[in-house]
Residue, then its C-alpha position, 0 to 999 in steps of 0.5 A: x633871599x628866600x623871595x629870589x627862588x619864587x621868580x618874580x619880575x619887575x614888573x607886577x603881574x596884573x591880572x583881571x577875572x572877568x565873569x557874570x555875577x554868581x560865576x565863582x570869581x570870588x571864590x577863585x580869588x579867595x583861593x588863589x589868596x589860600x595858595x598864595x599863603x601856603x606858599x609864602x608859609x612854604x618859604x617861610x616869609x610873611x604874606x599879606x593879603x590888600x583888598x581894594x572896595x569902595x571902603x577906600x572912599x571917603x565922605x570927604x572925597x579929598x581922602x581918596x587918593x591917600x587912602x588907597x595909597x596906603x593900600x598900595x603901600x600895605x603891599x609894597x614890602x620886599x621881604x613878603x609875598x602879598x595878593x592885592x585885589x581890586x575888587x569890582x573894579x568897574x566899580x571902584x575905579x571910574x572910567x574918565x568916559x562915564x559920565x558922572x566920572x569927577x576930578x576926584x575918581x580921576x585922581x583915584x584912577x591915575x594912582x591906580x595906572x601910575x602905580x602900575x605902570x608909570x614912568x616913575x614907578x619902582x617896583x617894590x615887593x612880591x605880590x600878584x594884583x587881580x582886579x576883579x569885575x562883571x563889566x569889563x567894558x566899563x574899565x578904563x581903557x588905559x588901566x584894562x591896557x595895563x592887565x597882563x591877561x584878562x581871565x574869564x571866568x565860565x563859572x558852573x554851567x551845570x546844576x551839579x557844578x553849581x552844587x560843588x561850587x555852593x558846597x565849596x563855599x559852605x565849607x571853605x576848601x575853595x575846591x571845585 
């Protein structure tokens, strides 16, 4: 298949960008997203683009598992080429050693860990899963074991590189 010439694993590539605010780490995901898509229209198949934020919280807590079960299903298509972030994921999903972690973000974060790397779990699809955050240390340690490489993010250090990084933002190349 037009997927087997990408060389994909079997096992999902899960990668954390970690960086202060204003570093440029949404911009980065954004244009990983903008790759990935022209790849995927390179070889012809479709792509799909999941993003995971606290939306996938319901005022009815009992719904949160099953809504971010069909964010993992969204992406889980053999035939695609997909990138599916997590936005904030400190944020998102609860460390179990913060104190006002529920049994309900419990449920959330072992969907999250089994989805990734559970016993049972059947790798289905093409896709690159970034997690996004400003406080890596506020990440579960079983899921940041999970990462396959944490990448920080310096972000501009310069007023010039800040500048390019605004004016890329402004314009959408997602170029530095």
């Amino acid at each position: 298949s037009e997927c087997a010439a990408l060389s994909w694993r079997s096992k999902a590539s899960f990668y954390a960008v970690v960086c202060s605010p204003g570093s440029g780490k949404s911009t980065l995901v954004k244009y990983a997203g903008k790759r990935l898509a022209s790849l995927a229209q390179a070889k012809g198949i479709t792509y799909r683009e999941v993003v995971v934020d606290n939306s996938f919280q319901d005022e009815f807590h009992g719904r949160d598992v099953k809504n971010l079960k069909a964010k993992i299903d969204e992406i889980e298509e053999p035939s695609a080429l997909g990138l599916f972030v997590i936005d904030d994921i400190d944020g998102v999903i609860q460390s179990r050693n913060a104190r006002d972690h529920s049994q309900l973000e419990a449920k959330s974060l072992h969907t999250i860990m089994q989805w990734l790397d559970g016993i049972e779990t059947e790798y289905k699809g093409n896709y690159l899963i970034i997690a996004t955050t400003n406080f890596p240390e506020k990440i579960d340690s079983a899921l940041r074991s999970r990462f396959t490489e944490e990448i920080v993010v310096v972000g501009p250090q310069t007023a010039e590189q800040y500048a390019t990084l605004m004016k890329s933002k402004m314009n959408g190349t997602g170029t530095y």
